[in-house]
C-alpha positions in Angstrom: 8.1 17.4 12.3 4.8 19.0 11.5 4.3 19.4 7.3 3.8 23.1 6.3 2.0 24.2 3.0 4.3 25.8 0.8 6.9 22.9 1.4 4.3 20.4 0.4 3.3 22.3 -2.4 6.3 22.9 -3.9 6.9 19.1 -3.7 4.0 18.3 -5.0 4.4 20.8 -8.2 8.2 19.2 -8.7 6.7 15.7 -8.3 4.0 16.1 -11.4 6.1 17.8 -13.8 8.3 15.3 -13.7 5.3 12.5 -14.0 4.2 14.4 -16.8 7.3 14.3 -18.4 7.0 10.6 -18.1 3.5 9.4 -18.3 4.4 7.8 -21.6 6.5 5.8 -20.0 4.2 4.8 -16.4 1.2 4.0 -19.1 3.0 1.1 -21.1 1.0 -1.5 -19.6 3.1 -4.6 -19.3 0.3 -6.5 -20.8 0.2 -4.8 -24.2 4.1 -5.2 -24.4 3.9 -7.7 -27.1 0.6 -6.0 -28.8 1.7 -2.2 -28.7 5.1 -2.5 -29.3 6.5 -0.7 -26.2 9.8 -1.6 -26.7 10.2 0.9 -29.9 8.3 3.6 -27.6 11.6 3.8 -25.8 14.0 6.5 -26.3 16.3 5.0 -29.1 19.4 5.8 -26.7 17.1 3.9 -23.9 17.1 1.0 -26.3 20.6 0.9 -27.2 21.7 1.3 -23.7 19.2 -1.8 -21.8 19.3 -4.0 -25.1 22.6 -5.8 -23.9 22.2 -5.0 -20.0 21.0 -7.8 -17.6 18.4 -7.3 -15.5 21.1 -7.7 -12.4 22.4 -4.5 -14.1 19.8 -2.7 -13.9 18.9 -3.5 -10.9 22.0 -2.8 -9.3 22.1 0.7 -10.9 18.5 1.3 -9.6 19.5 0.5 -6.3 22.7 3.0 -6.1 25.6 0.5 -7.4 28.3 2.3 -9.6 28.3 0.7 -13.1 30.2 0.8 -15.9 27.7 1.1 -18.7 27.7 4.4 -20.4 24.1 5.6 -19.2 21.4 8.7 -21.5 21.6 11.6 -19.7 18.0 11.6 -19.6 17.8 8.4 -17.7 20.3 9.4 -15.3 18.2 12.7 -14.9 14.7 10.4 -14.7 16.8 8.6 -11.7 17.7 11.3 -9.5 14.9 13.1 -9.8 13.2 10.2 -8.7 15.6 9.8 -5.4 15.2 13.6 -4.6 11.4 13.7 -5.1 10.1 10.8 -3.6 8.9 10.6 -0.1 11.6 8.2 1.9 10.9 4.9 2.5 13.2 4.2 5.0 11.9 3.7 8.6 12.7 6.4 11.0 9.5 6.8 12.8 10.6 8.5 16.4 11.6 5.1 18.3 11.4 7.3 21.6 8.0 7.8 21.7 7.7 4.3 22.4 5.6 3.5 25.1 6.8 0.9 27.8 4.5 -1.5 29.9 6.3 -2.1 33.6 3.1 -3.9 35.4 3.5 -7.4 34.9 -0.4 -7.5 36.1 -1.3 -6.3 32.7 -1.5 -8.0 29.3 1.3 -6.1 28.1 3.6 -6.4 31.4 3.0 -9.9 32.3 6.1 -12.0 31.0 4.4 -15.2 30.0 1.6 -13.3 27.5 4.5 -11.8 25.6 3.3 -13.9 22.5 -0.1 -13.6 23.7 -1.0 -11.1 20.2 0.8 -13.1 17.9 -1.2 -15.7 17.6 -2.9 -16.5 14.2 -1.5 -13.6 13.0 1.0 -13.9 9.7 4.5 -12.3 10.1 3.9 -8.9 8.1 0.8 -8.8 10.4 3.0 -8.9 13.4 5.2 -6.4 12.0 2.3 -3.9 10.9 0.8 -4.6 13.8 2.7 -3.8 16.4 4.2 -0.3 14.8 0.5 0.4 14.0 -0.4 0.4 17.7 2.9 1.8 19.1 2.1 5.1 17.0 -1.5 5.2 17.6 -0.6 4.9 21.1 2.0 7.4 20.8 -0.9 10.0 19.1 -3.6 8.9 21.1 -1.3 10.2 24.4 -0.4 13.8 22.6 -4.3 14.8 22.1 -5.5 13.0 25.0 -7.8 10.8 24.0 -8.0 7.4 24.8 -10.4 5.8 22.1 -10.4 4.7 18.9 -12.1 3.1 15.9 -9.8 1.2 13.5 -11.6 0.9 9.9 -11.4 -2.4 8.1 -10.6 -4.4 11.2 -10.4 -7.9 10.1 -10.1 -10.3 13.0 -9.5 -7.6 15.1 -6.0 -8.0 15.5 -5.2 -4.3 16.1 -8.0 -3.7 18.0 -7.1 -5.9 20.7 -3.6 -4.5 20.5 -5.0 -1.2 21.0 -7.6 -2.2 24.1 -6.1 -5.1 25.8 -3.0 -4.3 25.7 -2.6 -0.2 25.8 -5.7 0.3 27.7 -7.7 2.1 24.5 -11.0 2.1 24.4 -11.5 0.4 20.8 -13.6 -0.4 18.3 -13.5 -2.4 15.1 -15.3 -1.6 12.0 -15.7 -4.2 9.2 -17.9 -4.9 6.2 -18.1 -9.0 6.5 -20.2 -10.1 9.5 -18.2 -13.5 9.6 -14.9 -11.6 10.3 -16.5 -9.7 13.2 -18.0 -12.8 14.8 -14.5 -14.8 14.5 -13.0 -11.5 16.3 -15.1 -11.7 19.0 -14.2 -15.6 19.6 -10.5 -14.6 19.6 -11.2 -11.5 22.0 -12.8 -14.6 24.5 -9.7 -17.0 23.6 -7.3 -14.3 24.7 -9.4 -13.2 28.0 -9.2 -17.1 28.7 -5.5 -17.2 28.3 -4.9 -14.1 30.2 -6.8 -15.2 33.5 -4.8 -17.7 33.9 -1.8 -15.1 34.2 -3.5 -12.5 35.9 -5.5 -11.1 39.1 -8.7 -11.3 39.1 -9.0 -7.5 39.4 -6.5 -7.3 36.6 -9.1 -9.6 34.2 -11.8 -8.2 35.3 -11.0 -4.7 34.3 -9.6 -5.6 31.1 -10.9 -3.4 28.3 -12.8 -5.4 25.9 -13.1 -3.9 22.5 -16.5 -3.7 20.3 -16.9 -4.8 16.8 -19.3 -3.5 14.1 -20.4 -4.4 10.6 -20.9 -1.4 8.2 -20.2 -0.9 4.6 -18.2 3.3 4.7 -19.7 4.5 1.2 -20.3 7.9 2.9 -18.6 9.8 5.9 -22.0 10.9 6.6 -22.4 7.4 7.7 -20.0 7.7 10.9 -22.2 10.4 12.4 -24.7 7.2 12.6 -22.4 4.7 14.9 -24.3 4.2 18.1 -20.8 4.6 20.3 -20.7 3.8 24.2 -20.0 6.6 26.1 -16.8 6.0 26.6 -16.3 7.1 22.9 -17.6 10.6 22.6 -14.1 11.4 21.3 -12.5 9.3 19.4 -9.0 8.9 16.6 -9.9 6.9 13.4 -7.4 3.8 12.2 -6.6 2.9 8.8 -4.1 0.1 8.7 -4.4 0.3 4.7 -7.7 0.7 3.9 -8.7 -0.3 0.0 -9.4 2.6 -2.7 -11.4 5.6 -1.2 -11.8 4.1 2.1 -8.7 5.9 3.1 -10.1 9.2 1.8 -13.7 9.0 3.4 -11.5 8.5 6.7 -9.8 11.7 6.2 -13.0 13.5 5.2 -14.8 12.0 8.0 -11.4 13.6 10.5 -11.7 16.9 8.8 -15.6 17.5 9.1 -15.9 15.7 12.8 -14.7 17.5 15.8 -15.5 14.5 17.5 -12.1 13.2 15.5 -9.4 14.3 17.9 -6.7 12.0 15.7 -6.3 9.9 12.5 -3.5 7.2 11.5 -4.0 6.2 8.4 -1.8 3.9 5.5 -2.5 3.9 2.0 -3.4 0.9 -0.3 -4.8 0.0 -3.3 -4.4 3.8 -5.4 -5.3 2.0 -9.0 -9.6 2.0 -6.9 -9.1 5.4 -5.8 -12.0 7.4 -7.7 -10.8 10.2 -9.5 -13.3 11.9 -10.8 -16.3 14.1 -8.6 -17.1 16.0 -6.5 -16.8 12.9 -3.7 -13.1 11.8 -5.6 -10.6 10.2 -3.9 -7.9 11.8 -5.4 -7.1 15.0 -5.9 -8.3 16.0 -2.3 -6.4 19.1 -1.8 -7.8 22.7 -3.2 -4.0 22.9 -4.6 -3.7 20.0 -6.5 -7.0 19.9 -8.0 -5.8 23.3 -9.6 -2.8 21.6 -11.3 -2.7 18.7 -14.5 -2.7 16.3 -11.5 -4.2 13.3 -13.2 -2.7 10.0 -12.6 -4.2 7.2 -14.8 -5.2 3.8 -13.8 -2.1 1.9 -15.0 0.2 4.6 -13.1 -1.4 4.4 -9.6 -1.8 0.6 -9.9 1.9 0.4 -10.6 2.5 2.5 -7.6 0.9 -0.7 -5.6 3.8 -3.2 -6.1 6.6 -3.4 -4.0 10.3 -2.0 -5.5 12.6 -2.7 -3.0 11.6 -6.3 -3.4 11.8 -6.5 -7.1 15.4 -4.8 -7.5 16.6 -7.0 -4.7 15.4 -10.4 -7.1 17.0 -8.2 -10.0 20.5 -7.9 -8.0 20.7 -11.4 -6.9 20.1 -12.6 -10.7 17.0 -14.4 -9.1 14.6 -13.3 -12.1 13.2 -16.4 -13.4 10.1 -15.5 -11.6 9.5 -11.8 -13.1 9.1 -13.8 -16.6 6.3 -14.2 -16.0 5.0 -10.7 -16.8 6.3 -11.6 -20.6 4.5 -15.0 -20.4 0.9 -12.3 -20.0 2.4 -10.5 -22.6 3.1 -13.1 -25.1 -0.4 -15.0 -24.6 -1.8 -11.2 -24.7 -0.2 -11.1 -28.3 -2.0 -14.3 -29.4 -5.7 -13.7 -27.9 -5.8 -10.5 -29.8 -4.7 -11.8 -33.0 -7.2 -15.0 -32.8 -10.2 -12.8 -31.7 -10.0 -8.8 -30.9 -12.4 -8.7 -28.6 -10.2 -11.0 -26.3 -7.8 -8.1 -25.6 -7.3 -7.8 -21.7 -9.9 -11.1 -21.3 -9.5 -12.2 -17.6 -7.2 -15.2 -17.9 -6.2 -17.8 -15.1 -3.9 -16.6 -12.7 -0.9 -19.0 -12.6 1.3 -19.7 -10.0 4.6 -21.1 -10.4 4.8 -20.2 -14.6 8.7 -19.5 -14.2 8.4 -23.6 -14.2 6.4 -24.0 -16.7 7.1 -24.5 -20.8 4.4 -21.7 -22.2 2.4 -24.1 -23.8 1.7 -25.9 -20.1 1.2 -21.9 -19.0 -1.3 -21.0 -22.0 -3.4 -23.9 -21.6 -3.9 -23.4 -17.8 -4.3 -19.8 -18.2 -7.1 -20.0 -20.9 -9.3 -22.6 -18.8 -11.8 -20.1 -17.3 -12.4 -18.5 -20.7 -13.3 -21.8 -22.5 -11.7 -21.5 -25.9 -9.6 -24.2 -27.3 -5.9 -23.6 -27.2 -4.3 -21.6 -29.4 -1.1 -22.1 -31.5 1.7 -21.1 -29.1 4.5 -20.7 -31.8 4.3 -17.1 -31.8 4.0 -16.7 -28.0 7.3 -19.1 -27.8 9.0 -16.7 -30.0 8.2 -13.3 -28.3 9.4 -15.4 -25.2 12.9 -14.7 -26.5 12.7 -11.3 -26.0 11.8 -12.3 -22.2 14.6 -9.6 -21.0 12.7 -6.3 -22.6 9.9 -7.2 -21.1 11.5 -7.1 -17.7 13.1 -4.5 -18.5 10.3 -2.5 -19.2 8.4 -3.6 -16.2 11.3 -2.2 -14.4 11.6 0.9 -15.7 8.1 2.0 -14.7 8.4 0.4 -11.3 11.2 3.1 -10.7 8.6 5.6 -11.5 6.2 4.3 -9.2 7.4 6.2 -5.8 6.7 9.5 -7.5 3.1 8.4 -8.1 2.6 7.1 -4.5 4.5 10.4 -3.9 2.0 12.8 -5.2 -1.0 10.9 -4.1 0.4 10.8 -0.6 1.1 14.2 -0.1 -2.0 15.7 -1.3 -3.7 14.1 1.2 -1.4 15.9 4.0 -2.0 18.8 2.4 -5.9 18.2 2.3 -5.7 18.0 6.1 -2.9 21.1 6.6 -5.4 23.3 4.2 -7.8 22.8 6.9 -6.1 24.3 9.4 -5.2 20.8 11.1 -1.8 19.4 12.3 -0.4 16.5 9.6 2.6 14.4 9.6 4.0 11.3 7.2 6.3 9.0 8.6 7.8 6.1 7.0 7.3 3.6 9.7 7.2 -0.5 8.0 9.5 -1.7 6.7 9.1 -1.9 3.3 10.3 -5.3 2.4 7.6 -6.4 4.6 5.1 -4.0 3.6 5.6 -1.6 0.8 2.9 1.0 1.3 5.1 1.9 4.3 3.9 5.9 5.7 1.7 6.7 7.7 -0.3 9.8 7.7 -0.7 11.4 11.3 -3.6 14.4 11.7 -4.1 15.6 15.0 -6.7 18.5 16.2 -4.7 20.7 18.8 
């Protein structure tokens, strides 16, 4: 179903006042736990309530279970308005639009290439992947156009999806020259593969698709692609492009008639400018005329994955998350031993949860060349491991109502132009957490 204005807008009204009630809360960086004191920034009935609750708890309340702990009213409030407001993130994209491939002449018919996209592709690649192309397909049928540029193309993984095997005509745009060379290798390894499967008419009128370096800073910049003819018209593909990539595509839909589609994920909100006239968010006339601001610690919380992270919580698999008050605790000691050290770009450090925090502290601090520092003190904030968690936890049940609003302004961007627009939860989001896609169409 088609999004209309006033629905959107009253969503996205509901959706900031209750952020704004609760910015305190989505700014507590994690990282500053130990420094700022967060804990006492809670609610004392907050406090009182998680000071004695596992994690498993909370996670199973976050996730729906019934509990027995006696719970604020103002959390329980927090928590439903978070169910009712957020956008849903279960997939339910419209499984009968899927488009089936009878010839076994083709690379999508032919029995024996069934795996013939799969390969050196990872498994949430698969899975993006092949939803990606089965809506862009889907779109690309409804406005009756059969090309398409996918922004951010990689190895070209969608892109020969999208031409070998759904007959598109398809090009991939990408920033790093090596990335577009190696595509074009793996377009010939699959052409190799498929000849040996197929008629020679059939390989010979396979649809190979193009690849092209260029760095988007501008939309103006699309107008510039020298495009085969084949590609007058056009859709635009974002299979989660970074920061304000996502927005210049949408600009770039809006202002070009040439654009007869876009499909387009999110990604990477915290690098959204916010800020100018050429900002990334707000987009829409509507929300720029609201307190719509979303700091950088909010929409970089609204990256990480929650399903995920209540599922460790449920399962009383949480050793990892402790790592989040390891940060904290060494956080604690850089700023006391030198100020200026505050948020200092330590060592990442896999595998910490098997670490003591002295072993963690001293690989961490490598790459900023100071001695070690005394790790009492971090060993004894370490025993308050469970806040910390806690807190992280907290905010990440925010986080769908920041990925919320900046989702729906840009569908209301697109609808205030007097274009069609559609979000559809379509990955699943244990596999991939920034899970909708946007659909615009020009009828």
């Amino acid at each position: 179903m088609y999004a209309q204005k006033d629905t959107i807008k009253e969503a996205i009204f509901k959706t900031l006042k209750v952020i704004r009630m609760h910015d305190w809360l989505l700014d507590l960086y994690v990282l500053d736990f130990f420094v700022d004191g967060h804990w006492e920034k809670l609610p004392s009935s907050w406090q009182n309530c998680f000071e004695n609750m596992t994690p498993q708890d909370l996670g199973n309340i976050l996730s729906g279970i019934p509990t027995s702990h006696v719970l604020p009213l103002s959390f329980i409030s927090l928590v439903k308005s978070v169910q009712v407001l957020s956008l849903p993130r279960k997939p339910k994209f419209e499984r009968s639009r899927k488009v089936t491939i009878n010839d076994e002449d083709s690379c999508g018919g032919h029995p024996k290439l069934k795996n013939l996209f799969l390969k050196h592709v990872k498994l949430k690649k698969r899975h993006e992947i092949s939803l990606m192309a089965e809506v862009v397909r889907s779109v690309a049928l409804e406005s009756k156009c059969d090309a398409v540029m996918d922004f951010g193309s990689g190895l070209g993984h969608l892109v020969r999806v999208l031409a070998y095997k759904n007959n598109l005509h398809a090009a991939g745009i990408e920033c790093q020259s090596q990335l577009t060379e190696e595509a074009r290798k793996l377009d010939l390894q699959l052409e190799y593969t498929a000849s040996k499967h197929l008629s020679e008419n059939s390989t010979a009128s396979l649809l190979r698709p193009i690849h092209l370096n260029m760095t988007l800073t501008s939309n103006n910049q699309l107008h510039q692609l020298k495009l085969p003819d084949s590609m007058k018209t056009y859709g635009l593909v974002g299979l989660h492009p970074c920061g304000d990539l996502g927005p210049l595509l949408i600009k770039h839909f809006i202002n070009c008639k040439q654009v007869k589609y876009i499909c387009v994920v999110g990604c990477c909100f915290m690098k959204l400018t916010c800020e100018g006239k050429e900002c990334g968010y707000p987009l829409s006339e509507y929300a720029k005329g609201l307190d719509s601001k979303l700091s950088y610690v909010s929409r970089e919380i609204a990256c990480h994955a929650i399903e995920i992270y209540l599922e460790r919580l449920r399962k009383d698999n949480y050793d990892d998350l402790k790592v989040h008050a390891y940060r904290a605790a060494l956080e604690r000691i850089l700023v006391e031993h030198d100020p200026k050290l505050k948020h200092a770009p330590v060592r990442n450090i896999k595998h910490s949860n098997t670490m003591t925090f002295h072993q963690y502290s001293t690989l961490a601090l490598e790459r900023l060349n100071i001695p070690v520092v005394d790790v009492a003190r971090g060993e004894s904030d370490l025993l308050q491991w469970r806040r910390v968690v806690t807190l992280y936890t907290l905010r990440l049940a925010l986080a769908p109502l920041v990925e919320t609003v900046v989702l729906l302004d840009r569908v209301l961007y697109v609808l205030e132009h007097g274009l069609l627009c559609e979000i559809h939860p379509v990955f699943d989001p244990k596999l991939s957490p920034r899970n909708h896609i946007i659909v615009g169409r020009r009828t």
